[in-house]
PAZAPA-4460 file (N, C-alpha, C; in steps of 0.05 Angstrom, whole numbers, plus 32768, in hexadecimal, padded with zeros to 4 digits):
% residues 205
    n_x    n_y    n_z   ca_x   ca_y   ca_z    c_x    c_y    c_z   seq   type   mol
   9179   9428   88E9   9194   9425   88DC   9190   9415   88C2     1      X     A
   919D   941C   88AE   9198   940D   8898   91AA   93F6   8894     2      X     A
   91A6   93ED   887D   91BD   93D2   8878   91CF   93E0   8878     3      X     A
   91D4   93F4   8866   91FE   93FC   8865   9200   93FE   8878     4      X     A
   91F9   940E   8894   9200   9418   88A7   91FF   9401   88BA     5      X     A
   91FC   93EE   88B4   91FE   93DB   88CA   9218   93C8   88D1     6      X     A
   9228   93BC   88E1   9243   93BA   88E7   9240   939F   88EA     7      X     A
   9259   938B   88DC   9257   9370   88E4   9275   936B   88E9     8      X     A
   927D   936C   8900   929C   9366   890F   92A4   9376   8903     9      X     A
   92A2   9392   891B   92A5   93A9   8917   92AA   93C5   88F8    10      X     A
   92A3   93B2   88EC   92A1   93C0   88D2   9287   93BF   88C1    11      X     A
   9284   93DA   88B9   9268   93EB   88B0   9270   93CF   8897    12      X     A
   9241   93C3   888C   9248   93B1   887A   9245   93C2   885D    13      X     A
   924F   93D9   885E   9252   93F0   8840   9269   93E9   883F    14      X     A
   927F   93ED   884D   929B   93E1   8852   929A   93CC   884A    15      X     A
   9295   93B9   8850   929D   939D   884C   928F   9392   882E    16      X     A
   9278   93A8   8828   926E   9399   880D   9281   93B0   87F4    17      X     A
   9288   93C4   87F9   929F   93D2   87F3   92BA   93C0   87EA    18      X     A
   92BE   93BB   87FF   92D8   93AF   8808   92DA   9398   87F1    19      X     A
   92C3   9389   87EF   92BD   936B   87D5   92B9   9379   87BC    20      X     A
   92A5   938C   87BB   92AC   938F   87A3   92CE   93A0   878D    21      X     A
   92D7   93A6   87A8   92F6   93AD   87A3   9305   9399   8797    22      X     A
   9308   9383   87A1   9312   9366   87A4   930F   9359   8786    23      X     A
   92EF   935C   8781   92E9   9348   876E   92E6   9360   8751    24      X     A
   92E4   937D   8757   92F7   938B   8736   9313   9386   8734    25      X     A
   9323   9385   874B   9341   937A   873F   933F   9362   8739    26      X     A
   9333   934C   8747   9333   932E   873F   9331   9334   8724    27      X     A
   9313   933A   8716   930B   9342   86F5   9320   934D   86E9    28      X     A
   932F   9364   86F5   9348   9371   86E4   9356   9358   86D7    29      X     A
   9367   934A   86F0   9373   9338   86E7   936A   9325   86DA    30      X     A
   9356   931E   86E5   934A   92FD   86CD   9347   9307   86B3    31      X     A
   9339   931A   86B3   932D   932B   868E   9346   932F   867C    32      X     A
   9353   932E   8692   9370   933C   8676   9383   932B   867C    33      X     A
   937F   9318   8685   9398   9309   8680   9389   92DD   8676    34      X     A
   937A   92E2   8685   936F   92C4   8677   9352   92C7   8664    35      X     A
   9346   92E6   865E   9335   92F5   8653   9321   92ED   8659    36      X     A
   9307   92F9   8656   92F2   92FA   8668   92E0   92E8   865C    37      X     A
   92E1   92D9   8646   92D6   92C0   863F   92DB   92AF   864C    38      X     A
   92FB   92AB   8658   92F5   928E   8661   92F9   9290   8685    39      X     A
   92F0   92A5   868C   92F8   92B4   869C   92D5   92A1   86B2    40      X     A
   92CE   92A1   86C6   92B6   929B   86D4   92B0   929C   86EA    41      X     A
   9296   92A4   86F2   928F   92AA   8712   92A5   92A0   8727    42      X     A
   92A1   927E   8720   92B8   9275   8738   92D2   9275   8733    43      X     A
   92DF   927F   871B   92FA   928B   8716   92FE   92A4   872D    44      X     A
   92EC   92AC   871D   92EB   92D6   872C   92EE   92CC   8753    45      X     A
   92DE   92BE   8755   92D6   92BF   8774   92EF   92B2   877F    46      X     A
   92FB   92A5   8774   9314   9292   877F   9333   92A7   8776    47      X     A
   9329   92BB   8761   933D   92D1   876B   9341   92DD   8771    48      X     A
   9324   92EA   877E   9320   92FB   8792   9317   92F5   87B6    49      X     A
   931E   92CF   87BC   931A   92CC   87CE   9303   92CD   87D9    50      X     A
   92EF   92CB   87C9   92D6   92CD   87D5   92BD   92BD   87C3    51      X     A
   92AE   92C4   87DA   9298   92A7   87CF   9287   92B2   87B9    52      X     A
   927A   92A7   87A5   925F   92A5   8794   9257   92AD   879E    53      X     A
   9246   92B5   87B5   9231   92BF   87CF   9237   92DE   87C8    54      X     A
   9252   92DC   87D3   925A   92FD   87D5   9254   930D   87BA    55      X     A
   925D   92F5   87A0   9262   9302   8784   9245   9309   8779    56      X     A
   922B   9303   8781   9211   92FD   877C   9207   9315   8787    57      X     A
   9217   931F   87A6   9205   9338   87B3   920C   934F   87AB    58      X     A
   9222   934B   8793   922A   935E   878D   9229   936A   876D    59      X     A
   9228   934D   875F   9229   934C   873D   9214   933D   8731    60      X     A
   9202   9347   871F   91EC   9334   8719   91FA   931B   8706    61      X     A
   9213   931F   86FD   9219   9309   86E7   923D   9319   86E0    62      X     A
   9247   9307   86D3   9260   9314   86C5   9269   932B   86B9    63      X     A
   9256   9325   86AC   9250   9340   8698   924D   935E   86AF    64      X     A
   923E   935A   86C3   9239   9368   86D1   9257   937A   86DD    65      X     A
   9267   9360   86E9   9279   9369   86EE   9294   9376   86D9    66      X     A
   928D   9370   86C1   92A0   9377   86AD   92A3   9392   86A8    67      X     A
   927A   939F   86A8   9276   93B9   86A5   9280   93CC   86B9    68      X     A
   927F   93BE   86D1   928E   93D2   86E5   92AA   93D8   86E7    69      X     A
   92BD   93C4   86DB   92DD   93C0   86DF   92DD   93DC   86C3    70      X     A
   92C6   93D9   86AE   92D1   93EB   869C   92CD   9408   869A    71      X     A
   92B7   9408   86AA   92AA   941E   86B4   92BD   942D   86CD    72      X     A
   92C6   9429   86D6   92E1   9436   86E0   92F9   9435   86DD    73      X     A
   92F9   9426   86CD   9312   9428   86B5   9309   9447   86A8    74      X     A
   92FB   9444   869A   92F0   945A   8685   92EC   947A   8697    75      X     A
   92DD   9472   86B0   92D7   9491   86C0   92F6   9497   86D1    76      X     A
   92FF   9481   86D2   931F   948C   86E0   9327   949E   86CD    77      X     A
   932D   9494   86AC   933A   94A4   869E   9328   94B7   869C    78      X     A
   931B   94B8   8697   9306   94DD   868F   930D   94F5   86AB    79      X     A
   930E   94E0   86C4   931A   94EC   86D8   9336   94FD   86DD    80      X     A
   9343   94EB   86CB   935D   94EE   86D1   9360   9503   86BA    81      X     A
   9359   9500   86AA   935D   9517   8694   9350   952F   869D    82      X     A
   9338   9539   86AF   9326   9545   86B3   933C   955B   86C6    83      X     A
   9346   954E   86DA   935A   9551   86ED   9375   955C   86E3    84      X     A
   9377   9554   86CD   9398   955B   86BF   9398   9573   86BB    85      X     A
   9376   9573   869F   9378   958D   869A   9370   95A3   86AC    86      X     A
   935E   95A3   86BD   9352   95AC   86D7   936E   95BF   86E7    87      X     A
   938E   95AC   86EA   939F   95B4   86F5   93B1   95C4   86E7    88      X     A
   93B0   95CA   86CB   93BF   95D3   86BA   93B8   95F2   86B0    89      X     A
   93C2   9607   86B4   93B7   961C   86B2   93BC   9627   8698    90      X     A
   93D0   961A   8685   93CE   9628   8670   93BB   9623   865E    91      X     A
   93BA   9632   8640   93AB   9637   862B   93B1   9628   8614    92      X     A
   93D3   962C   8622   93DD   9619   85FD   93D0   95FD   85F9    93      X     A
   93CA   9600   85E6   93BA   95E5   85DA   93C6   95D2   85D9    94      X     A
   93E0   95D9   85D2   93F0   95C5   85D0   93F7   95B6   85ED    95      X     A
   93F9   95BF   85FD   9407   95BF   861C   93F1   95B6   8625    96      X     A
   93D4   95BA   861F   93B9   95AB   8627   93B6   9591   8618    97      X     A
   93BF   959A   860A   93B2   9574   85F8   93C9   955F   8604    98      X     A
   93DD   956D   860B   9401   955A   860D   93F4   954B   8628    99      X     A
   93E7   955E   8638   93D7   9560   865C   93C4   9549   8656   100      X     A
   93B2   9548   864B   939B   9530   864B   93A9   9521   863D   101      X     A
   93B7   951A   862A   93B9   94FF   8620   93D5   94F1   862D   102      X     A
   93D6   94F8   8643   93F1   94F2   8650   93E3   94E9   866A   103      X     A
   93C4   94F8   866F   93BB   94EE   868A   93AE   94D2   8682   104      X     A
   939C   94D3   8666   938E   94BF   865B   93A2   94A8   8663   105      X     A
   93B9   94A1   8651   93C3   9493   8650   93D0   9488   866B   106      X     A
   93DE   9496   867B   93E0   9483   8695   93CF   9480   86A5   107      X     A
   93B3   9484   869D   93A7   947D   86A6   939E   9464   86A3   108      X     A
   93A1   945C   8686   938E   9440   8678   93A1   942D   8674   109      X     A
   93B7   9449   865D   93C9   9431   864E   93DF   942A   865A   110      X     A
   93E9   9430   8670   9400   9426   867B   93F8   940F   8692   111      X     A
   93E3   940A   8690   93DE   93EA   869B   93D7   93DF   868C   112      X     A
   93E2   93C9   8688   93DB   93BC   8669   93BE   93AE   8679   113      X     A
   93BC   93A1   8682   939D   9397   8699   9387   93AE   868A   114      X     A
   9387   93C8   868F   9373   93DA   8691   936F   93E0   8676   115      X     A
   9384   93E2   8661   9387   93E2   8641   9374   93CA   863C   116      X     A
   937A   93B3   863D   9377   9397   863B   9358   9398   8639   117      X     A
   934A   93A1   8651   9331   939A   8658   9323   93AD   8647   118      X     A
   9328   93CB   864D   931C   93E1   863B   931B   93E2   861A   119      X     A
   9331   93CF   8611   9333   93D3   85ED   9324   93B7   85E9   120      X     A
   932E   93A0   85F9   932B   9383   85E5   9319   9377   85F5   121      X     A
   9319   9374   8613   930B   9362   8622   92E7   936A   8623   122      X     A
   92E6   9383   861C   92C9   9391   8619   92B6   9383   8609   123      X     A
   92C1   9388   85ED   92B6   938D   85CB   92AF   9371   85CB   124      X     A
   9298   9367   85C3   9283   935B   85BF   927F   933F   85CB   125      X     A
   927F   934C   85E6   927A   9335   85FC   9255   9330   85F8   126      X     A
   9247   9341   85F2   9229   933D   85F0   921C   9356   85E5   127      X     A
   9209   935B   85DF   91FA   9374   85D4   91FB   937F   85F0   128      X     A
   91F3   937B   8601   91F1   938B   861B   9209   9395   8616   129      X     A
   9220   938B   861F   9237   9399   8624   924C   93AE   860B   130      X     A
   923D   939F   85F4   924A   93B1   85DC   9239   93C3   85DC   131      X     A
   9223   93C9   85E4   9219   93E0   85EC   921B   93F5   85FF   132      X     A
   9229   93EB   8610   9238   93F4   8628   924C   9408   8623   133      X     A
   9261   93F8   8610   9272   93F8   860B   9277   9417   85EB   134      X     A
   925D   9415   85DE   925C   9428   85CB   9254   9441   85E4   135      X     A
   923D   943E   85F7   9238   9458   85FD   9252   945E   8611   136      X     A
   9262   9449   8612   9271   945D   8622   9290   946D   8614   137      X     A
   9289   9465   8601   929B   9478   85E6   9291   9493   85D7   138      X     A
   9270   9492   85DC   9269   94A7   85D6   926E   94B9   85EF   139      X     A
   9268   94A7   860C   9277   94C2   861E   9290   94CC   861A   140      X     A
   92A5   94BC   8611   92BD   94CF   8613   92B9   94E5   85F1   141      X     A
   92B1   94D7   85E6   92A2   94F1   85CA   9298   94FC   85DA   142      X     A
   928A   950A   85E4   9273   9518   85F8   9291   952A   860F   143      X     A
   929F   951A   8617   92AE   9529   8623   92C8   953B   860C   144      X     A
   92D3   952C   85F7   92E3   953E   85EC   92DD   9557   85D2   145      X     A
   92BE   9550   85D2   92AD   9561   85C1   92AE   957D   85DD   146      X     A
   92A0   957A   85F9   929D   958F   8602   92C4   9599   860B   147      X     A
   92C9   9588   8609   92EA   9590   860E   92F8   95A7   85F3   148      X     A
   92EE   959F   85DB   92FA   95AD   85CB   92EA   95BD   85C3   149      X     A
   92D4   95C3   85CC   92C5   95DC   85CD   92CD   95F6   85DB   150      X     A
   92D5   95E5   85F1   92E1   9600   8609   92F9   9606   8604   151      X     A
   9308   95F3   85FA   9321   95FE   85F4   931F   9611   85D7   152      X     A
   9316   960D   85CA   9310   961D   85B4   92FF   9633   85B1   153      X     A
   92EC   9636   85CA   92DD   964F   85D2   92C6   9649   85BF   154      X     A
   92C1   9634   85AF   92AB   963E   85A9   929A   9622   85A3   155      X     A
   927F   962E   859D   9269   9614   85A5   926E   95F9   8598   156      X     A
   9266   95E0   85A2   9264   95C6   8599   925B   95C6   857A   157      X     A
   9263   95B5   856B   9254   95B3   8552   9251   959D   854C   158      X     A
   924A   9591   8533   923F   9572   852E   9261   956A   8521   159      X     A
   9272   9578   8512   9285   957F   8505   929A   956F   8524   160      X     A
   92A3   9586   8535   92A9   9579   8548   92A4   955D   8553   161      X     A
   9294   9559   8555   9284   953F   855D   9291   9528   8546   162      X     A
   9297   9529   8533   9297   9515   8523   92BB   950C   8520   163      X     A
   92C4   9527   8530   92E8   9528   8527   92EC   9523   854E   164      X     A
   92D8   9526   8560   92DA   9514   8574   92DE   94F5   8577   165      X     A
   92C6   94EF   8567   92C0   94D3   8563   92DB   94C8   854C   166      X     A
   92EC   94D9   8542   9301   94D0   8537   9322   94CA   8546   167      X     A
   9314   94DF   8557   9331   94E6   856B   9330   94C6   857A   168      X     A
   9312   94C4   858B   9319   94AF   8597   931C   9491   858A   169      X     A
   931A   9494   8576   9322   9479   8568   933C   9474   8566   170      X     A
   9345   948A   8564   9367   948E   855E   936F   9485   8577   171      X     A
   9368   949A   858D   9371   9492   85A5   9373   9474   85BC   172      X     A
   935C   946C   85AE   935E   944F   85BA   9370   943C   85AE   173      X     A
   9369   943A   8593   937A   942F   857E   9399   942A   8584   174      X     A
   93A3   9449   8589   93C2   9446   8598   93C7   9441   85B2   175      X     A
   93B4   9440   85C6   93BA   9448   85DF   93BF   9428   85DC   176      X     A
   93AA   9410   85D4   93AA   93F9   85D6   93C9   93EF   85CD   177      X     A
   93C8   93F5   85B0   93E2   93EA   85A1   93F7   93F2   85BA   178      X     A
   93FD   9409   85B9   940F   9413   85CC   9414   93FD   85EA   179      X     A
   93FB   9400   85FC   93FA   93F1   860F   9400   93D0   860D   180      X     A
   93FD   93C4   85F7   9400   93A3   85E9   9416   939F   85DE   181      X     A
   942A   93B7   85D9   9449   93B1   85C9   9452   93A1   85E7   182      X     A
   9464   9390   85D7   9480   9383   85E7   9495   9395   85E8   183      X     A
   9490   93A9   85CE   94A6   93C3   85D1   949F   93DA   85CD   184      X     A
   9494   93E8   85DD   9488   93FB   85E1   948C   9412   85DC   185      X     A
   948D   9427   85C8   949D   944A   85C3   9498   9456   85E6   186      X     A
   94AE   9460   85E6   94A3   9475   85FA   9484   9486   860A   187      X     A
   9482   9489   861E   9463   9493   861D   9466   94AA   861A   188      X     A
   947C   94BD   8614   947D   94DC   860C   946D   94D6   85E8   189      X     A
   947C   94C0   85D8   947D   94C9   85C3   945B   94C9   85B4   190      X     A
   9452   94B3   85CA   9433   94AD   85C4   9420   94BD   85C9   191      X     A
   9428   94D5   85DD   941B   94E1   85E9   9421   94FF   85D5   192      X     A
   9434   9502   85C3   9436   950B   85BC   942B   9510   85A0   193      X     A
   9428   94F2   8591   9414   94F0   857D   9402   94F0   857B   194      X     A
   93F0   94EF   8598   93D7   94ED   859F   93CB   950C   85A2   195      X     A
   93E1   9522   85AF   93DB   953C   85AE   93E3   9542   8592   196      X     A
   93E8   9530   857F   93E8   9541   855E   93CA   9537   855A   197      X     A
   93C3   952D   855F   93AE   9527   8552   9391   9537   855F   198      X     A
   9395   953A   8575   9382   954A   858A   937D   9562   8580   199      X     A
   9395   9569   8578   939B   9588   856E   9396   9588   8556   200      X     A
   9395   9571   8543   9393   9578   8528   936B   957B   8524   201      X     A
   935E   9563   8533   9340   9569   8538   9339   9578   854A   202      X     A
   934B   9589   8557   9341   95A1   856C   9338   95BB   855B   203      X     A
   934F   95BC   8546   9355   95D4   853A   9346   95D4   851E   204      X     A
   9340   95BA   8511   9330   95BB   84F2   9311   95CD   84F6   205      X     A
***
């Protein structure tokens, strides 16, 4: 029997080391975006997730460690959730596809200001490690809306594309943030709506 598979008061310890690291990405949600992850610390995190330094050690080599993971599913939820939108949507219109992902993007990220918070500001230049992190995981979503507007357009990837990708998502973070940080917020139709002008305008050049 291996370690996961082994049970300590009645529960498998995959479960229970599961179960902590559940605990201590919301603890990080909250501490990162609301007292920000500078002044944010091991025994902060552990005292808001109820659990000991012991636990936070078997699980995170250091802060940073745990930062990459809170953003890292931040980031693959939304690619998910967009993946899924369009996945469920059977039409062609481009328009009605772009309206579909930037409507999933967004409640996905930007309608928690926590998940906005961590993904736009709490990231960017905590260390070379992590601003490295942090760049390749921008080229994934380039990487994802390059092969996205390939298929929708029927035809092959180009370097051209690629560069009006890497423009789209600038745009798109840019607002999703502002948007998610107003005290008075436009509508999420209307954002989502300027977001599919712009999708459409580098889908189609």
């Amino acid at each position: 029997m291996t370690a996961a598979e082994r049970t300590y008061g009645g529960r498998a310890v995959s479960d229970r080391l599961a179960d902590r690291r559940r605990r201590f990405l919301d603890a990080a949600l909250d501490e990162f975006s609301t007292k920000g992850y500078a002044a944010s610390s091991v025994t902060s995190l552990c005292k808001a997730a109820g659990l000991s330094r012991r636990q936070f050690y078997e699980l995170f080599a250091d802060r940073e460690d745990l930062l990459i993971a809170i953003y890292d599913e931040i980031q693959g939820g939304a690619r998910l959730a967009v993946s899924e939108a369009l996945s469920d949507n059977p039409s062609r219109d481009l328009r009605d596809l772009a309206t579909t992902a930037m409507r999933a993007y967004i409640s996905s990220v930007g309608t928690d200001p926590r998940r906005a918070e961590v993904s736009f500001v709490q990231v960017v230049g905590v260390s070379s490690r992590v601003e490295q992190h942090r760049i390749d995981g921008r080229e994934e979503w380039v990487d994802f809306f390059v092969a996205t507007m390939a298929d929708v357009a029927a035809r092959p990837p180009s370097d051209r594309q690629r560069h009006l990708a890497n423009g789209f998502v600038g745009a798109l973070t840019g607002l999703v943030h502002r948007w998610s940080s107003s005290d008075n917020p436009a509508p999420l139709g209307d954002i989502v709506d300027v977001l599919a002008d712009i999708l459409l305008a580098f889908t189609t050049l």
